[in-house]
C-alpha positions in Angstrom: 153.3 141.5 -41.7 151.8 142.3 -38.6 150.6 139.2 -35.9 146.6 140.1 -36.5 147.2 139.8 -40.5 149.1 136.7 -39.6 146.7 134.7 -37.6 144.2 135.9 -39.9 145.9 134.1 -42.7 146.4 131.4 -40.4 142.8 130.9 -39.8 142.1 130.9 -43.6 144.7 128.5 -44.1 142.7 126.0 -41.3 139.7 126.4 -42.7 140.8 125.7 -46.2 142.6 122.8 -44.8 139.6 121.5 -43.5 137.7 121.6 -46.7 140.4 119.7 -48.5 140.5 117.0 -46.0 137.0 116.5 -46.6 137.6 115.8 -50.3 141.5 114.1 -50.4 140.9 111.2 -47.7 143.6 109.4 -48.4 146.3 112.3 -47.0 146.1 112.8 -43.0 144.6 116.6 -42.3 148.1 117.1 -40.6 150.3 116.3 -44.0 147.9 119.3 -46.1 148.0 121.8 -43.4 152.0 121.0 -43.2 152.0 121.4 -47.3 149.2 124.7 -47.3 151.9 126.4 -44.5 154.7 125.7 -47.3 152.7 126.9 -50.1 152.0 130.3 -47.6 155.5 130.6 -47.2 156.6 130.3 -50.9 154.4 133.1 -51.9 153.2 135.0 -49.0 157.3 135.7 -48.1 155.9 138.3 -45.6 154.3 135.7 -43.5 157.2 135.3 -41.3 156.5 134.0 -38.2 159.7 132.0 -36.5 158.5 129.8 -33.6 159.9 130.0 -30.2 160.1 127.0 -28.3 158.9 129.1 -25.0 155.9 130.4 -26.3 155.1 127.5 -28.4 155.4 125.1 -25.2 152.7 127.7 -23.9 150.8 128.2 -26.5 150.1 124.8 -27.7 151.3 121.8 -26.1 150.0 123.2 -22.8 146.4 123.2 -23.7 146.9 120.1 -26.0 148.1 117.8 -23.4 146.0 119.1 -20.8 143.6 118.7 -22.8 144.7 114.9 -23.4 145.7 114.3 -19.6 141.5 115.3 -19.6 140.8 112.0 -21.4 143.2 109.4 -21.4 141.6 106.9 -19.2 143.4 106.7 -15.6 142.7 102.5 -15.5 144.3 102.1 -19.4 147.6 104.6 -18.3 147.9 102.6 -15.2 147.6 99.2 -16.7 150.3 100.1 -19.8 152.7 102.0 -17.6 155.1 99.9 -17.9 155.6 100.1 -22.0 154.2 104.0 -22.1 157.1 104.8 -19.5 159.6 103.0 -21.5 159.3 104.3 -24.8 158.5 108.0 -23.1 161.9 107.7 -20.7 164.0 104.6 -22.2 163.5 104.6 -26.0 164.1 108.7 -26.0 167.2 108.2 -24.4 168.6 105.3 -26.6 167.2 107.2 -29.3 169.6 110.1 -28.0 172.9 108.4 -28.2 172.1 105.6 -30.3 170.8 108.2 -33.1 173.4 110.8 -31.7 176.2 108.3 -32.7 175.2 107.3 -36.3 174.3 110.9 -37.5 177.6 112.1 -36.6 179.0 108.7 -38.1 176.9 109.9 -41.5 177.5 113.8 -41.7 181.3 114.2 -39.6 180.8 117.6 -40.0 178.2 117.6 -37.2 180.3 117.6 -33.7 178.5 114.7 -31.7 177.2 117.2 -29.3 174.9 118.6 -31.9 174.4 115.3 -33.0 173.1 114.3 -29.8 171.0 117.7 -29.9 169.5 116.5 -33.1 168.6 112.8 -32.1 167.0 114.2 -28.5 164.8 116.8 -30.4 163.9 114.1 -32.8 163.1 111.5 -29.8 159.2 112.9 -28.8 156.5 111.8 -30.9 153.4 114.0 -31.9 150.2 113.4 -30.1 148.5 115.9 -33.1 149.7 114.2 -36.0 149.0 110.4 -33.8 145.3 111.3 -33.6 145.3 112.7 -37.5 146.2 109.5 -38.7 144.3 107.4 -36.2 140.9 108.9 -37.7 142.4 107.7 -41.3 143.5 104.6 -40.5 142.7 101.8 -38.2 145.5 101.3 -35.6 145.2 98.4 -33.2 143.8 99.7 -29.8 146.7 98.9 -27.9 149.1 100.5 -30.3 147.3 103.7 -30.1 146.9 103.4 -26.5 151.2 103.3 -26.0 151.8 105.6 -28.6 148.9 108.5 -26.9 150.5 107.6 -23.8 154.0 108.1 -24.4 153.3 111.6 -25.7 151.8 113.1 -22.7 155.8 112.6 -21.0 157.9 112.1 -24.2 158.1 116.3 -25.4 159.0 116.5 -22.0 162.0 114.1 -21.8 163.0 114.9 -25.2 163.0 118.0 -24.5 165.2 117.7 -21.3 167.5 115.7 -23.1 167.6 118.4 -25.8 168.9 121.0 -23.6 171.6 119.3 -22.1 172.9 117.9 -25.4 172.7 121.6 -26.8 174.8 122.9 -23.5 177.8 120.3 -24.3 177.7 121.7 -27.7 177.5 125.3 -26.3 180.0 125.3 -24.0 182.0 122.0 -24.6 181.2 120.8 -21.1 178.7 118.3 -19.6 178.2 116.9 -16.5 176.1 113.5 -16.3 175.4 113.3 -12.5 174.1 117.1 -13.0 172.1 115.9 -16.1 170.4 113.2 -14.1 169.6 115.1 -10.7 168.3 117.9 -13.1 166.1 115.1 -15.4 164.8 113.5 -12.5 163.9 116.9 -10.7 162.4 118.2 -13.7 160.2 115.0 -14.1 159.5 114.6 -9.9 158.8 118.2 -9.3 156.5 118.7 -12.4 154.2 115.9 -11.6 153.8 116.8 -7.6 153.2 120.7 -8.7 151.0 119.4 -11.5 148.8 117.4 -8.6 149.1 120.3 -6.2 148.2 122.9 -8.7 145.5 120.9 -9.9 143.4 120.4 -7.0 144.3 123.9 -5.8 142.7 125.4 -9.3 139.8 122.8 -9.1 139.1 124.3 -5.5 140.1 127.8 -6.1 136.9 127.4 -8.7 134.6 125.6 -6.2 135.2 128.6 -3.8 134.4 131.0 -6.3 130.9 129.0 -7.0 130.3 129.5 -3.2 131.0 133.2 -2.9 128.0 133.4 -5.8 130.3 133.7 -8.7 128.4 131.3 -10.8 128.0 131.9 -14.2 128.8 129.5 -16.8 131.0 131.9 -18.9 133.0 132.8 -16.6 133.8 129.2 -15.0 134.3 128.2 -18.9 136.6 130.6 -19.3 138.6 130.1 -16.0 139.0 126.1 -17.3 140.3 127.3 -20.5 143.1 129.3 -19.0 144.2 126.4 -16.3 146.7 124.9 -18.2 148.8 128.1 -19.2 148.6 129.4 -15.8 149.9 125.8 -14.4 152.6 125.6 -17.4 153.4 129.1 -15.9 153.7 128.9 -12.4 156.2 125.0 -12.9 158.1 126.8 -15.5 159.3 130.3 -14.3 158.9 129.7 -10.9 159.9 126.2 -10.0 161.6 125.2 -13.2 160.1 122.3 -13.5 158.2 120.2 -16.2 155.3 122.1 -17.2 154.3 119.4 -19.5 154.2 117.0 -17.1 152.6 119.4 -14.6 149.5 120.1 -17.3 148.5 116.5 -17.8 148.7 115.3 -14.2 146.3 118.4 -13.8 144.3 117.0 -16.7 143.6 114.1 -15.1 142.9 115.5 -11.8 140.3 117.6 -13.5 139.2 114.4 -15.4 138.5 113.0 -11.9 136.4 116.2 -10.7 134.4 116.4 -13.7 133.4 113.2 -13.4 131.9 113.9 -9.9 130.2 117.0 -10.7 129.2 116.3 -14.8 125.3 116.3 -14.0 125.3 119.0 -10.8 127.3 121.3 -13.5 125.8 120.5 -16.2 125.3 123.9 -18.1 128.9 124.9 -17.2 130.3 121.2 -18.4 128.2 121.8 -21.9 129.8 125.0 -22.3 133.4 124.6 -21.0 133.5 120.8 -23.8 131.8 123.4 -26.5 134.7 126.4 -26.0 137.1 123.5 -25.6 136.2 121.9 -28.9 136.7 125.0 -30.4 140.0 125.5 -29.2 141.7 121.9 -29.8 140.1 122.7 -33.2 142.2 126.1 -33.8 145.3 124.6 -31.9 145.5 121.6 -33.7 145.4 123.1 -37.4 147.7 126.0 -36.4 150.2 123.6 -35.3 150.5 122.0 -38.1 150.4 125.2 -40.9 153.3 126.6 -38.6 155.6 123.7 -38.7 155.0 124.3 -42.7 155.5 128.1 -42.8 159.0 127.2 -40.8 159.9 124.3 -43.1 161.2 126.9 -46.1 163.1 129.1 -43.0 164.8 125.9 -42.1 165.6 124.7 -45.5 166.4 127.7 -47.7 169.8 128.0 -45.6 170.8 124.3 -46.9 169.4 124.4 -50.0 171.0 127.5 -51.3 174.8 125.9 -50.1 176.8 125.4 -53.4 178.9 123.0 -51.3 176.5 120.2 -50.6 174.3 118.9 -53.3 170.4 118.9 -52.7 169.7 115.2 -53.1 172.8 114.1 -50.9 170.9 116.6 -48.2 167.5 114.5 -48.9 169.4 111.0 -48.5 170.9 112.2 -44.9 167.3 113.0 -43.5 165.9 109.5 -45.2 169.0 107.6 -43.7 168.6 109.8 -40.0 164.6 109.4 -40.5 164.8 105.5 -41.3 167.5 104.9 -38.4 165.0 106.9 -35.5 162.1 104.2 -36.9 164.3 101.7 -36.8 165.6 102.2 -33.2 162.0 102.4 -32.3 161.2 98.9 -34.6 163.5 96.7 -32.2 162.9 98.4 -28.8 158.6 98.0 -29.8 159.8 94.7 -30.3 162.1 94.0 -27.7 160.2 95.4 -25.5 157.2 93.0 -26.3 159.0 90.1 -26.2 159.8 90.5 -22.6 156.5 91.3 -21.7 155.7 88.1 -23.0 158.1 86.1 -21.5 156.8 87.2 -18.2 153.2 86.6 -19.4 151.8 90.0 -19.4 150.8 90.1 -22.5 150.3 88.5 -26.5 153.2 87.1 -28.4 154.3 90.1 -30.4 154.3 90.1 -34.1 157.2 91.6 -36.2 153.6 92.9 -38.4 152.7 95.0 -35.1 156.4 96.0 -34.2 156.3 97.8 -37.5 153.0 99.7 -37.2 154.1 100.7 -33.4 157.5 101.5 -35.3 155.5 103.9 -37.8 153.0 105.3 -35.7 155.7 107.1 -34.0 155.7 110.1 -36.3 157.4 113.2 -35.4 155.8 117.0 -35.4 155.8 120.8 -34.3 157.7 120.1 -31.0 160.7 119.2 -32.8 160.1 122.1 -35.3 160.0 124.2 -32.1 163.0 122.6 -30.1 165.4 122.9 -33.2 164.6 126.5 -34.2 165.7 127.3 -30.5 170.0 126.4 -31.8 171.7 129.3 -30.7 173.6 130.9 -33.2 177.1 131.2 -31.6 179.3 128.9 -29.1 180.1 130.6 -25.8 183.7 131.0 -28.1 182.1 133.4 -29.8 182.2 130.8 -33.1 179.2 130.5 -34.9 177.2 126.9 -34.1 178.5 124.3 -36.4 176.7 123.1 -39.2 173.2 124.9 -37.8 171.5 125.5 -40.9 172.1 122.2 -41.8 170.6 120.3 -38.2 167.6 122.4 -39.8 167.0 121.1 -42.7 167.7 117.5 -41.3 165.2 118.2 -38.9 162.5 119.2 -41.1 163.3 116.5 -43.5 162.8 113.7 -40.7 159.8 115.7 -39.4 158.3 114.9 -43.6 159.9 111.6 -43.9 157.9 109.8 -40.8 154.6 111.6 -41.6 154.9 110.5 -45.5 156.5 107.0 -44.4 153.5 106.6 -42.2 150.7 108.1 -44.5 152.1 105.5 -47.4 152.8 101.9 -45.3 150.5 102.4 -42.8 147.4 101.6 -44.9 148.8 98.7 -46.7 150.3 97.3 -43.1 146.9 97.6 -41.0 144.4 95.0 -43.3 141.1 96.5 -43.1 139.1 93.6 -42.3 141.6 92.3 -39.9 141.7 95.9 -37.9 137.8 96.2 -38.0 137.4 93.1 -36.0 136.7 93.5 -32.8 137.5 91.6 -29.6 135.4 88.5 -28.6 132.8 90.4 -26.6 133.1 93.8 -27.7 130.7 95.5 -29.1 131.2 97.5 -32.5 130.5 101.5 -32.0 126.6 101.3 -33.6 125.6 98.0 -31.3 127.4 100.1 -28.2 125.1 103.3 -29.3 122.3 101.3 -29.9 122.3 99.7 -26.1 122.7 102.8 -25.0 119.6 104.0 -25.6 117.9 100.9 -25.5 118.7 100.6 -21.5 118.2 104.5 -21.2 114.4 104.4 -22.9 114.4 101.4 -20.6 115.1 104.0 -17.3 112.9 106.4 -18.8 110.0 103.9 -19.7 109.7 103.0 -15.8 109.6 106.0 -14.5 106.4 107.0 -16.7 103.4 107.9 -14.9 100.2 110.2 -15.5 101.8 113.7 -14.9 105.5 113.3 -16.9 103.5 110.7 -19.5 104.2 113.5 -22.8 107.3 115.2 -21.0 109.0 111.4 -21.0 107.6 110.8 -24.7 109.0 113.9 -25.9 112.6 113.3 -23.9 112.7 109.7 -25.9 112.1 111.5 -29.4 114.6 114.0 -28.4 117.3 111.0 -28.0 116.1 109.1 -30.9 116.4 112.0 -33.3 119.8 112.9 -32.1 120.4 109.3 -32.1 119.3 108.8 -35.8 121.2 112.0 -36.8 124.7 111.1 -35.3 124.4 107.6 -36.8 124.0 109.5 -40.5 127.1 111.4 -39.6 129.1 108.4 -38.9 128.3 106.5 -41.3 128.0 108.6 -43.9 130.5 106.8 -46.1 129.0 103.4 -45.3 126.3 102.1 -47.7 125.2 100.1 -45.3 123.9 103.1 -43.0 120.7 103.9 -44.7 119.3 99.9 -45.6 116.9 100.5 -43.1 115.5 103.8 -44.8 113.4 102.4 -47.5 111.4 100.2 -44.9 111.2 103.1 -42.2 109.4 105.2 -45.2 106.9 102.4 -46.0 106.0 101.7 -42.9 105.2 105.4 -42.5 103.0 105.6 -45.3 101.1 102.6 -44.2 100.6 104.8 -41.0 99.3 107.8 -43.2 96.8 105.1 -44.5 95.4 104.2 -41.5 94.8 107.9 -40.5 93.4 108.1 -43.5 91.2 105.3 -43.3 89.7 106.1 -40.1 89.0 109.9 -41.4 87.1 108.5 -44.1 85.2 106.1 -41.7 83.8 109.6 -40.1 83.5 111.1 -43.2 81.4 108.4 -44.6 79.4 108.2 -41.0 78.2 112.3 -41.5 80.7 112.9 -38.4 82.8 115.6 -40.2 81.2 118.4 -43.3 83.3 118.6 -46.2 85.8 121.4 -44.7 86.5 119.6 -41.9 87.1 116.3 -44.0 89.4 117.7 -46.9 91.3 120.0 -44.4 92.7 116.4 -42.3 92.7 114.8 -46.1 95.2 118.1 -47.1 97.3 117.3 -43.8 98.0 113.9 -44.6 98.9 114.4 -48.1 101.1 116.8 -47.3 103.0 114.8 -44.6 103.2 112.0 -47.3 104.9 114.3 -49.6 107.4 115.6 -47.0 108.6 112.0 -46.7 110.4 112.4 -49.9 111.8 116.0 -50.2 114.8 117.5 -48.8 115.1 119.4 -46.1 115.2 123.0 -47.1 112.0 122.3 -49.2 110.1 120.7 -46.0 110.6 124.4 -44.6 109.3 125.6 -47.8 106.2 123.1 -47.8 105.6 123.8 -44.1 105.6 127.1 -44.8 103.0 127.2 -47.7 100.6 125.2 -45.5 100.8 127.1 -42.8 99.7 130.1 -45.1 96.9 127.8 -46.6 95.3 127.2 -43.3 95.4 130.8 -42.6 93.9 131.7 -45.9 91.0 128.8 -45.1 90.7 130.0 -42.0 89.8 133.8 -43.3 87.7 132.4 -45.5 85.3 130.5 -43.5 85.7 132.3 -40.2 86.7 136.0 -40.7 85.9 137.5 -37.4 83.8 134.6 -35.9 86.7 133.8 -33.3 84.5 131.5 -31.2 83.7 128.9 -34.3 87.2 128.6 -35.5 87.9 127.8 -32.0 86.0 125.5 -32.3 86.6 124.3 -35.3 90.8 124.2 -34.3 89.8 122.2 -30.9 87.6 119.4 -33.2 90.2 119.4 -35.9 92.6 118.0 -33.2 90.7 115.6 -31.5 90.2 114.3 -34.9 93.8 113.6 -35.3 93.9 112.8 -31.5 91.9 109.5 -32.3 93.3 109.2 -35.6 96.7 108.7 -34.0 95.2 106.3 -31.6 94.4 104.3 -34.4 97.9 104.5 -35.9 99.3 103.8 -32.4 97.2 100.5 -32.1 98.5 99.4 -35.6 102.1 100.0 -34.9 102.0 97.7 -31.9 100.3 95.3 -33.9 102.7 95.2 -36.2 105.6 95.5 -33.8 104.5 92.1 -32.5 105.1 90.4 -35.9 107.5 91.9 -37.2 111.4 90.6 -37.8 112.4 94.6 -37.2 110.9 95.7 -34.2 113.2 98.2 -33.6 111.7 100.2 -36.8 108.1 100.6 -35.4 109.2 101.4 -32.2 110.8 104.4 -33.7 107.9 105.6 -35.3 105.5 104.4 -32.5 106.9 106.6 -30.3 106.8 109.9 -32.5 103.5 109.3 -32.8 103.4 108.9 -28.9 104.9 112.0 -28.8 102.3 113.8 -31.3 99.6 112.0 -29.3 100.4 113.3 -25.7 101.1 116.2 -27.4 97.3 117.0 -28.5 96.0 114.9 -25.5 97.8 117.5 -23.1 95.5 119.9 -20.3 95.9 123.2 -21.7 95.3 123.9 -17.6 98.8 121.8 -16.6 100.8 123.9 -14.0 103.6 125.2 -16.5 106.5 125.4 -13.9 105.6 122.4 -12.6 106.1 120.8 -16.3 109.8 122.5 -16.9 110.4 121.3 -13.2 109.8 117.8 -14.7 111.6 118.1 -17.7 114.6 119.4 -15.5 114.6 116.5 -13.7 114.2 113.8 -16.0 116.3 115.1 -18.7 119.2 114.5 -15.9 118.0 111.3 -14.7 118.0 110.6 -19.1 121.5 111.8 -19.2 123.1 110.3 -15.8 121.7 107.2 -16.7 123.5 107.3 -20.1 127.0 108.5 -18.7 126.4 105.2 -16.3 125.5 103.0 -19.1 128.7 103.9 -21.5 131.2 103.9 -18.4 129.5 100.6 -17.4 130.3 99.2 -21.3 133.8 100.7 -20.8 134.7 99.2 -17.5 133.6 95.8 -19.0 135.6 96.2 -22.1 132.9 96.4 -24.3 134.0 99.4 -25.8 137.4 101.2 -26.3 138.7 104.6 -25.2 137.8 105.9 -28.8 134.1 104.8 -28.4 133.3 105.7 -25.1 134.9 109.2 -25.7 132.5 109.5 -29.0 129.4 108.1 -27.1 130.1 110.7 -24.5 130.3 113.7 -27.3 126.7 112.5 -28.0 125.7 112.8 -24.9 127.8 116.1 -24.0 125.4 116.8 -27.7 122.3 116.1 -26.3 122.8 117.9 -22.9 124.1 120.9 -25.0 120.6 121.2 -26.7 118.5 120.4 -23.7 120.1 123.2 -22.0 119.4 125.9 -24.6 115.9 124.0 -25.0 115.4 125.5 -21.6 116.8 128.5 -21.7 114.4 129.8 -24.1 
């Protein structure tokens, strides 16, 4: 099968993966796109696509970690160096010999070389599958901090450690002073030409923005393809770590964009949308490949006469139990004398286990041990290779089912969900969010930017409103509030309603002026309690009412339904007036305040709105909005960094509250576009 039939197949599989994820929460998205890549190659046999651990490196865990490096906070790496380097370097070199030594000690037929080969490839964990099952299942923070930490260096070092173990086997010669000068080179070099690289790319871009080369697309574009050109360059040139030089460039560019996210602000939108898609596309593909190899790797083993099947499971249980239980006492080793010098909480054998199980292994070592050569430089063919495969793969499905299964039952949902004394929960973190930004925004309103400010405040409370839906979507606690927004709204439509038929009843509107604003409100009552796609439907069929009324009573007298449109609105002008007064009324006694204000300032909005001098200076106006939208959207950026800096939120949170905002900026630049 050709490579465009394949990655269409590919992109299928995603997309159905996706869809099932949505429906089978309890499995992480990694473990069914694993299983639909098996199922592909079961009965698609032509979908045979064999990684290489070159191009895979490129491919994917260039952009990946980059892409991490991008957001891993620089004070949280610094501040757990000391256990992220550790388990990165350390554990992945005790798990080398350590593991190395008992897999030979289970299957003799394994030389230890190959052993060693086995336990090194089997050392890194998977960033990937870390995230998928962090969305599932709440790990403690500082868990999840180590473990995301350690795999930004640990495909590196395993990988190092991989080659040289495979060389002994090759050639039945090794070297250890070699093996560390070439370790620590790889390690040295890839970091410095990661930091060099880095700012050279960041300036390279800068340059082209002041030669005129400025558009969005093209900067986007020229982001994207940094971390394969830097993987590149440290590889085949230097022959260095190119996964160590990609996420020191990530954070270098984490540094810049920091400095320049509201001068860029179109090209930042773009370059996180085109990123989103990518990580989205990389991190499915990952996983289906590692299952369309899984069969490739097995069938060799499986088909041997001379070993029987279950003996073959047993060995990858026993190697897959022994790499989580190396990890188990060094986590809690480890721990301990961090304690002892009093960095840090006495460790519990309860949170040794869940670091222990986190730890699950991926597509890098998929990658790594599909790279066995075939032969010995004696021309003999490499002992027991099929088997390592198999082994392998059945590790690779041991620690991601191991985890998906004990995980759940080890982190207690209540006790997880608690947060630190002081820190605020993601909703209250949101919630002062824009409270302090409708704040900024609420002193810096004045005649001119009065409706401009109004509408940028409904813009971030809709968005606001809508994210929270999305969240908590599952929660039946997320819509409690619901019931008492609607009644308060139709209390509002009875005060319009009220006052309309105080003119009414005062000769100050005829009879088609009257049932006309009676028609409107009615309607807007019945829209409170349809769905979407029939508001669109009702919009639409009054829209074609008032067109029809209009024909009627003013066919070709242009002049009087002028008119008649100009007093129809300063009917509702003054009728919203009315409903503004009663909201702030009732705001006063009210126990939730925060509900009126949300519909005071929608009708705010709709009262500037129809208060607004048809004669205002239109560029002047999107010169406004320009300008306060970024003041709105630096001051939120300020606001969540402020919360994290304080501890008030964790990594997780501020990068979510920063998506919003990324959101909102997104839509406020196509909003001026058009």
């Amino acid at each position: 099968m050709n490579l465009l039939m394949i990655t269409l197949f590919l992109l299928i599989g995603l997309l159905a993966s996706n869809i099932i994820s949505h429906y089978v929460k309890f499995l992480p998205t990694a473990l069914i796109q694993i299983g639909l890549g098996v199922i592909l190659a079961l009965f698609v046999p032509s979908l045979d696509l064999e990684l290489d651990t070159e191009w895979f490196l490129l491919l994917f865990v260039a952009p990946l970690l980059y892409n991490d490096g991008r957001y891993f906070p620089r004070k949280e790496l610094w501040s757990m160096r000391l256990p992220i380097l550790g388990n990165a370097i350390v554990l992945v070199l005790i798990t080398t010999i350590g593991g190395g030594y008992f897999i030979h000690w289970l299957v003799p037929t394994i030389p230890l070389p190959a052993a060693f080969a086995l336990a090194a490839i089997l050392s890194p964990t998977d960033p990937v599958a870390v995230n998928g099952i962090a969305k599932r299942i709440r790990i403690p923070e500082k868990i999840l901090s180590v473990v995301r930490g350690e795999s930004l260096i640990n495909d590196a070092s395993g990988l190092v450690a991989f080659k040289y173990a495979v060389a002994a086997a090759v050639s039945g010669y090794f070297s250890f002073q070699s093996a560390i000068l070439n370790f620590s080179y790889t390690f040295l070099a890839g970091g410095i030409l990661g930091l060099v690289l880095g700012f050279v790319l960041i300036e390279l871009r800068f340059a082209f923005r002041r030669a005129g080369i400025r558009d969005a697309v093209f900067h986007t574009l020229y982001q994207i393809l940094t971390p394969f050109i830097i993987y590149l360059i440290v590889e085949n040139i230097f022959h260095a770590s190119g996964v160590i030089a990609v996420v020191i460039a990530g954070i270098i560019q984490a540094i810049f964009k920091e400095q320049t996210e509201t001068v860029l602000a179109e090209e930042q939108v773009l370059t996180e949308s085109a990123w989103e898609i990518v990580l989205f596309v990389l991190n499915g593909v990952v996983f289906l490949l590692l299952g369309l190899n899984i069969p490739l790797s097995m069938k060799q083993s499986i088909l041997d006469t001379q070993i029987d099947n279950w003996i073959l499971i047993l060995y990858a249980s026993a190697i897959g139990a022994i790499i989580l239980l190396i990890r188990f006492v060094w986590s809690h080793l480890f721990a301990l004398w961090q304690f002892k010098r009093k960095r840090d909480e006495k460790p519990t054998l309860k949170m040794s286990l869940i670091s222990s199980l986190v730890g699950v292994r991926g597509a890098v070592t998929m990658a790594g041990i599909l790279s066995l050569p075939f032969f010995l430089d004696t021309g003999e063919p490499f002992p027991e290779r099929s088997l390592i495969l198999f082994l392998a793969s059945g590790v690779i499905l041991f620690t991601l089912i191991i985890a998906t299964a004990f995980l759940p039952l080890l982190t207690d949902k209540e006790e997880m969900t608690v947060v630190k004394e002081g820190q605020l929960s993601f909703h209250e973190a949101k919630s002062f969010v824009l409270v302090q930004t409708v704040k900024k925004m609420q002193s810096k309103i004045n005649e001119e930017n009065r409706y401009i400010i109004y509408d940028l405040i409904d813009n971030l409370q809709h968005l606001f409103r809508q994210t929270q839906l999305e969240a908590n979507a599952d929660d039946s606690g997320s819509s409690k509030h619901a019931p008492k927004l609607e009644r308060i709204r139709l209390n509002v439509l009875q005060v319009e309603r009220d006052y309309i038929n105080g003119l009414y009843k005062d000769h100050k509107l005829d009879e088609h002026m009257y049932q006309s604003l009676l028609h409107s409100i009615s309607d807007r009552e019945k829209m409170l309690s349809i769905s979407t796609w029939k508001r669109g439907l009702f919009t639409l069929r009054k829209v074609l009412r008032e067109l029809s009324i209009a024909k009627k009573h003013y066919n070709n007298e242009k002049e009087k339904y002028l008119s008649y449109v100009l007093m129809r609105q300063d009917v509702r002008r003054h009728a919203y007036k009315k409903a503004i007064d009663y909201l702030k009324e009732k705001r006063k006694k009210s126990d939730h305040p925060e509900l009126y204000t949300v519909i005071l300032f929608e009708y705010q909005k709709a009262y500037e709105r129809l208060r607004k001098k048809v004669t205002m200076d239109s560029v002047r106006e999107e010169e406004l909005k320009e300008e306060l939208n970024l003041v709105m959207l630096e001051t939120e950026r300020q606001e969540i960094h402020l919360l994290y800096e304080e501890g008030k939120i964790t990594r997780d949170q501020e990068k979510d509250l920063r998506r919003l905002v990324n959101y909102m900026e997104n839509i406020a630049l196509y909003e001026h576009v058009e």
